[in-house]
C-alpha positions in Angstrom: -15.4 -3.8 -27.4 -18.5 -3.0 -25.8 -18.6 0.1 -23.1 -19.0 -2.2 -20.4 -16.2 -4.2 -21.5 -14.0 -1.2 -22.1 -14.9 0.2 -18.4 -13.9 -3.1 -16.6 -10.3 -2.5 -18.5 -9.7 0.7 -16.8 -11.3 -0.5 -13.8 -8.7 -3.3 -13.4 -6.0 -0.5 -14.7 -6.5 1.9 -12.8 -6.3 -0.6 -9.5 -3.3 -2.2 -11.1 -1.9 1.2 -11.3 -2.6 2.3 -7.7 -0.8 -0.3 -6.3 2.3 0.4 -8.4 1.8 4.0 -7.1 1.5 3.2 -3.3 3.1 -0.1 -2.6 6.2 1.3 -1.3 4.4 3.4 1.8 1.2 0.8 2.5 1.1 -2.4 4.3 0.0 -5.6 2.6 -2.8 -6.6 5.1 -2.2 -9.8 6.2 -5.0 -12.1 5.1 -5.2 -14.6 8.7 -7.3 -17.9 8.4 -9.4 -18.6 11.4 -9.8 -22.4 12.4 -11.8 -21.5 15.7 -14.4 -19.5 13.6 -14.6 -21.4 10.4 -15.2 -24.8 12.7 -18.4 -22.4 14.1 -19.5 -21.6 11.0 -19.6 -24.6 8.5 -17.0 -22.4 6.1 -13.7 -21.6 5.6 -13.2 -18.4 7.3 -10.2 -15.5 6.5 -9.8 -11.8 7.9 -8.5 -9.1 5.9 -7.3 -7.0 8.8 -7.0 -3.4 7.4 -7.7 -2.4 10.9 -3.4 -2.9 10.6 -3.3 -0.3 7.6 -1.5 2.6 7.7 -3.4 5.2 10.2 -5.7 2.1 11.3 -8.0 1.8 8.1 -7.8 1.1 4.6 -8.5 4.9 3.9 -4.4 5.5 3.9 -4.9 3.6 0.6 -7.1 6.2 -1.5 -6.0 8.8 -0.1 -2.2 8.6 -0.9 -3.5 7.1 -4.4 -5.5 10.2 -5.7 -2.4 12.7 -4.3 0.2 10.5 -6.2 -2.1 11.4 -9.2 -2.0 15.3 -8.9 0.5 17.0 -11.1 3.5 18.4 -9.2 1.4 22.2 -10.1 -1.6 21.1 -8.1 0.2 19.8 -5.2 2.2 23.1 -4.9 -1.3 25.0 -4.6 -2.4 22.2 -1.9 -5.4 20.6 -1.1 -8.5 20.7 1.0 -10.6 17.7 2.8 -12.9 17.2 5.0 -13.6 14.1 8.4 -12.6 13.6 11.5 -12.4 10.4 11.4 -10.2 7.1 9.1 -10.5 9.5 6.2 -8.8 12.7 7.9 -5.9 10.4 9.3 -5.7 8.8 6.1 -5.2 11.8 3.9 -3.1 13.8 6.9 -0.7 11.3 6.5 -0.6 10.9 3.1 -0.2 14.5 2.6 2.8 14.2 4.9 4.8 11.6 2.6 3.8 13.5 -0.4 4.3 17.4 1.0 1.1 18.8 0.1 -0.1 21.7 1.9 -3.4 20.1 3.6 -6.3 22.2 5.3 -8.6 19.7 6.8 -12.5 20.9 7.9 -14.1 19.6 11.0 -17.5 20.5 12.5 -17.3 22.6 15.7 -18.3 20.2 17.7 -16.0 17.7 16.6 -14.9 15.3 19.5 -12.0 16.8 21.3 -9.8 13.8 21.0 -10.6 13.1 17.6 -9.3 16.8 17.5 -6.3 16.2 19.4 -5.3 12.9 17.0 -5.9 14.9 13.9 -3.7 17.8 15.1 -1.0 15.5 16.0 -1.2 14.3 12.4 -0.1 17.3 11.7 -2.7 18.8 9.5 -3.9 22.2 10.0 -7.4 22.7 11.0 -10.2 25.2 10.1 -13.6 24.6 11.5 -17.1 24.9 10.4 -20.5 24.1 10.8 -22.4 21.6 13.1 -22.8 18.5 10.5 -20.2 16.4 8.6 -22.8 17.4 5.6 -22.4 21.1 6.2 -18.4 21.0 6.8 -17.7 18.9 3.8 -19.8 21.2 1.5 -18.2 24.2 2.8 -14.5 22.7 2.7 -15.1 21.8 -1.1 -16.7 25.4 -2.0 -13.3 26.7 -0.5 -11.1 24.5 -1.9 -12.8 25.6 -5.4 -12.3 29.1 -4.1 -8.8 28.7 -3.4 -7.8 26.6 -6.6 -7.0 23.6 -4.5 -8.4 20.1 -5.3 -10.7 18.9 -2.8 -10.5 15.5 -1.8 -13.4 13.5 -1.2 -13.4 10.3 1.3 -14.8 8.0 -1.1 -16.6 9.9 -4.8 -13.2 10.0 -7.2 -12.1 7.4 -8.8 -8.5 7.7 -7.7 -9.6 7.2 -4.5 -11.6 4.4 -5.1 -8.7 2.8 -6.9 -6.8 2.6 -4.5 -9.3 1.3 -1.8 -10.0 -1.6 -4.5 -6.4 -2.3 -4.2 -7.4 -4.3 -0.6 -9.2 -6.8 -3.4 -6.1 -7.4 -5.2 -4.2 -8.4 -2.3 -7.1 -10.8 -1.4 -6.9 -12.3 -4.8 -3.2 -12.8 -4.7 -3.3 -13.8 -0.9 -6.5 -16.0 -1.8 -7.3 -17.3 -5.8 -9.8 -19.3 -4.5 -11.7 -17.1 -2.6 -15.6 -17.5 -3.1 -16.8 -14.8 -1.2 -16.0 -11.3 0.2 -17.6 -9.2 2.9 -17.3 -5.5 3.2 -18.3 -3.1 5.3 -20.2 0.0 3.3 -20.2 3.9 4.2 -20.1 5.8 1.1 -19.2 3.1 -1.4 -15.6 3.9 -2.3 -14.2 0.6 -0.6 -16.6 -1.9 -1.8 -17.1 0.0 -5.3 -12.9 -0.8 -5.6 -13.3 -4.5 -4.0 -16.1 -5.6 -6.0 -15.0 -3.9 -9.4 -11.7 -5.7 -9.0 -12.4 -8.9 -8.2 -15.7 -9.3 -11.1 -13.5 -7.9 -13.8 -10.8 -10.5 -12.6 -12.5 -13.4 -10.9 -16.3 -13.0 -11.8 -17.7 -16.2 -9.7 -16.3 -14.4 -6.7 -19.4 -13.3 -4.4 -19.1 -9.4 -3.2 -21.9 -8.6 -0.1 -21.8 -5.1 1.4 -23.1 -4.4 5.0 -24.3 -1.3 7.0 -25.4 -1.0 10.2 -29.5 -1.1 10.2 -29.8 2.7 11.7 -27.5 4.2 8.9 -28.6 1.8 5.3 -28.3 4.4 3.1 -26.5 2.1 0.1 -29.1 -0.9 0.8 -32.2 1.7 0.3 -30.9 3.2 -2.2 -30.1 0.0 -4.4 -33.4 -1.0 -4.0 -35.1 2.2 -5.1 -32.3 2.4 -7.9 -31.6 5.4 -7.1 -30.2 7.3 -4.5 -32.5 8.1 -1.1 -32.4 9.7 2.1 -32.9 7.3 4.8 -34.1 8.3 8.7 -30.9 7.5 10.4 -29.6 6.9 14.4 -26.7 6.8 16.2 -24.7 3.2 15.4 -22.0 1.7 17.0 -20.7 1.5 13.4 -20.0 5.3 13.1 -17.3 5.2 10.5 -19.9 4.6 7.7 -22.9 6.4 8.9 -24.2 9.1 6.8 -25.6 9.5 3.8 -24.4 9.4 0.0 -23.8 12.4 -2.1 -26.1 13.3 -4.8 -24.3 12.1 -8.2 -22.0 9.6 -6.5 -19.4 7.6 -8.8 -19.6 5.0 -6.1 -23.4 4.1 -6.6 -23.0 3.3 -10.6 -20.3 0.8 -9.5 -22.0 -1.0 -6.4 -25.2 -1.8 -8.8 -23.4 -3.4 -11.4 -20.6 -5.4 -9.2 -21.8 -5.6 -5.4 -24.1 -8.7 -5.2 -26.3 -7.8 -2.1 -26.1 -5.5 0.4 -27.5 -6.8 3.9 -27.5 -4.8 7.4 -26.9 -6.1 10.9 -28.4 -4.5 14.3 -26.3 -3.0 17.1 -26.6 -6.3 19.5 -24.8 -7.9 16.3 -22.3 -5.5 15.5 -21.5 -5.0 19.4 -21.0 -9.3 20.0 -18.6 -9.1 16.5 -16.1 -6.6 18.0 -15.7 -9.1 21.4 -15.4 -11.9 19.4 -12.9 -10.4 17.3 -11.0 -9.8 20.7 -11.4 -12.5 22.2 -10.9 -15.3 19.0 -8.0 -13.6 17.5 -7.0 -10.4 20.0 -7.6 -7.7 17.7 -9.1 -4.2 18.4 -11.3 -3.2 16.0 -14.0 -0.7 15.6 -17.6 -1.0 14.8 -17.0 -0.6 11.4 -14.2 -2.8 11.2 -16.8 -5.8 12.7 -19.8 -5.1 10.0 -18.5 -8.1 7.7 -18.5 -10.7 11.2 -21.8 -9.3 12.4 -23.0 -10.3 8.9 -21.6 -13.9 8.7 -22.9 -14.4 12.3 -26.6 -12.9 10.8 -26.6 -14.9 7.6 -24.2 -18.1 8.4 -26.6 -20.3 6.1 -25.7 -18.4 2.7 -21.7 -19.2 3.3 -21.9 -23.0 4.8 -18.5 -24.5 3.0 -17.5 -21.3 0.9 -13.9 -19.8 1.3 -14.9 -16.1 2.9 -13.0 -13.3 3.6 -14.2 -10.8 6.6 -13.1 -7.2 5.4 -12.2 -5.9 8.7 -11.7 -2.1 7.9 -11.1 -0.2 10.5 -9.2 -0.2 14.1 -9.4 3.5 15.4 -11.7 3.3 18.4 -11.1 4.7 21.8 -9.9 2.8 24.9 -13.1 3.7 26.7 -15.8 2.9 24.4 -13.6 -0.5 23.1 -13.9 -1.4 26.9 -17.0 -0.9 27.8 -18.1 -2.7 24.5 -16.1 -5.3 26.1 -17.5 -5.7 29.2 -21.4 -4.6 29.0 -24.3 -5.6 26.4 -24.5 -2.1 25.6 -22.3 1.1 23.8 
C-alpha cells in the first residue's frame, strides 16, 4: 500500500470515527434542495445549512471531536483556546458537555457583545493583546506553560475530522452529488470535506472560496507554499486571517481541494439577501461564500448536482439588517 493510499485510510477513519464520537450531541444539517435557485442557475442546487449547527456553525463539530479524544488525565488538567468568534462558542460548549476546565483568550479590544455571548457560554476569559495573531500565540505558550492542551480552531487533525464529518452527511444525504462549495478560513473545514469525499467518492468536485480582501489559501496554493497576503476588512470575517506557519490544513487542500476561487464584497453582501429572502435564513458573510461563488462562476456548474456549504449563522441583528436593506456593510 502506497503512503498516499495508507493516508486516505485514516483520513476516512478518522472521519468515520468522529462521527461515532459526536453524533449523539450534533445536529445532522439538513441538506434542503432549492427549486427557485437551481431554475436560476441551469443546475441542481442543495444547501448544507450548518448555519443550524450547534452554536450556529459547523465549529461545534471539531471542537467536541478533538476533546472526546483527550484521555480522561488531560481533561482533568483542562484546556486552553483562543477566538471570539464560531470557534470560541464551538469549543465553550463543547467543553461544557464534556466538563473540561476551558480558559479562552480574546484580544482587548474584542467586540463587547461578542464578549458578552462568550461569557454567557460560560467559559472563563483572560485577555490579551490587540491581534487574534498575538492572542492565539500567547494562549498556546500558556497552555504549554500550564500543561493544558491547547486547542487550535482548525491545525489538528481531530479537529479537522470532525469538521469533515459535514461531508459525510452530504454523501449519505446526497450519493450523487457532483460538486461541493466551501467556504475557506484556515482550512480545517474544507481539508475534512474534500479529504472525505475524494477518498470516498473521487469524481466529486471540492472548490473553496474566500473573500477577495482576505485570500490567504488561494495565494498560497499558487505559490505552493504558504504566503502572507495584504489583507482588509471583509464582510466575510469568520475566515479572515492568515494561516499558521506549518499548517496540517495546507498539505490536505493541495492534494484534495480542486480550486479555490474568491468573490468581492458586492457578491458576498447580494448572497446573504438572497439567502433571506429565497429560503428565510440568517446567515453570515461566511456562511454566503459558497452562493457568492455559484452566482460568480454559474457557467462551471450548469446541470451538475451542487451543494452550497453554508457555514455559519452568528451575525448580529444590526449588521444582518442593514446588509438587508442598503448596498453597503
Amino acid at each position: 500500500m502506497s503512503h498516499q493510499e495508507r493516508e486516505a485510510r485514516l483520513l476516512v477513519a478518522g472521519v468515520e470515527n468522529a462521527y461515532a464520537r459526536i453524533r449523539p450531541d450534533i445536529i445532522e444539517t439538513a441538506l434542503e434542495y432549492s427549486p427557485l435557485l437551481s431554475l436560476v442557475f441551469g443546475a441542481h442546487v442543495y444547501f448544507k445549512w450548518e448555519c443550524d449547527q450547534v452554536t450556529g456553525s459547523f465549529k461545534f463539530r471539531g471542537a467536541l471531536n478533538k476533546l472526546r479524544t483527550l484521555s480522561s488525565a488531560r481533561k482533568r488538567k483542562g484546556v486552553v483556546s483562543a477566538s471570539t468568534g464560531n470557534h470560541g462558542l464551538g469549543v465553550c460548549r463543547a467543553a461544557r458537555i464534556e466538563g473540561v476546565d476551558l480558559i479562552l483568550y480574546l484580544p482587548e479590544n474584542a467586540a463587547s457583545a461578542k464578549i458578552a455571548k462568550l461569557r454567557k457560554a460560560g467559559a472563563v476569559l483572560r485577555f490579551f493583546g490587540t491581534s487574534c495573531e498575538k492572542t492565539e500565540a500567547h494562549a498556546r505558550s500558556e497552555a504549554a506553560s500550564s500543561d493544558r492542551v491547547f486547542i487550535s480552531p482548525y491545525n489538528d487533525r481531530e479537529i479537522i475530522a470532525g469538521q469533515g464529518t459535514a461531508g459525510l452527511e452530504i454523501l449519505d444525504q446526497l450519493p450523487g452529488v457532483e460538486d461541493v462549495i466551501v467556504p475557506v478560513g484556515g482550512g480545517g473545514l474544507i481539508a475534512g470535506i474534500a479529504g472525505y469525499l475524494k477518498c470516498r467518492a473521487p469524481g466529486v468536485r471540492v472548490w473553496g472560496v474566500e473573500p477577495a480582501r482576505s485570500a490567504f489559501m488561494k495565494a498560497s496554493l499558487r505559490a505552493g507554499r504558504l504566503v502572507a497576503v495584504k489583507e482588509k476588512k471583509t464582510l466575510a470575517d469568520a475566515v479572515a486571517g492568515g494561516i499558521e506557519p506549518g499548517s496540517v490544513t495546507f498539505p490536505l487542500c493541495r492534494r484534495y481541494v480542486d480550486e479555490v476561487v474568491t468573490v468581492s464584497e458586492e457578491g458576498l453582501t447580494a448572497a446573504v439577501r438572497l439567502i433571506h429572502e429565497v429560503h428565510g435564513k440568517v446567515v453570515e458573510g461566511a456562511g454566503a461564500l459558497a452562493l457568492a461563488a455559484m452566482m460568480k462562476y454559474r457557467a462551471r456548474f450548469r446541470g451538475r448536482r451542487v451543494v452550497l456549504v453554508a457555514s455559519g449563522g452568528n451575525i448580529s441583528p444590526g449588521r444582518f439588517q442593514s446588509i438587508c436593506h442598503s448596498r453597503r456593510f
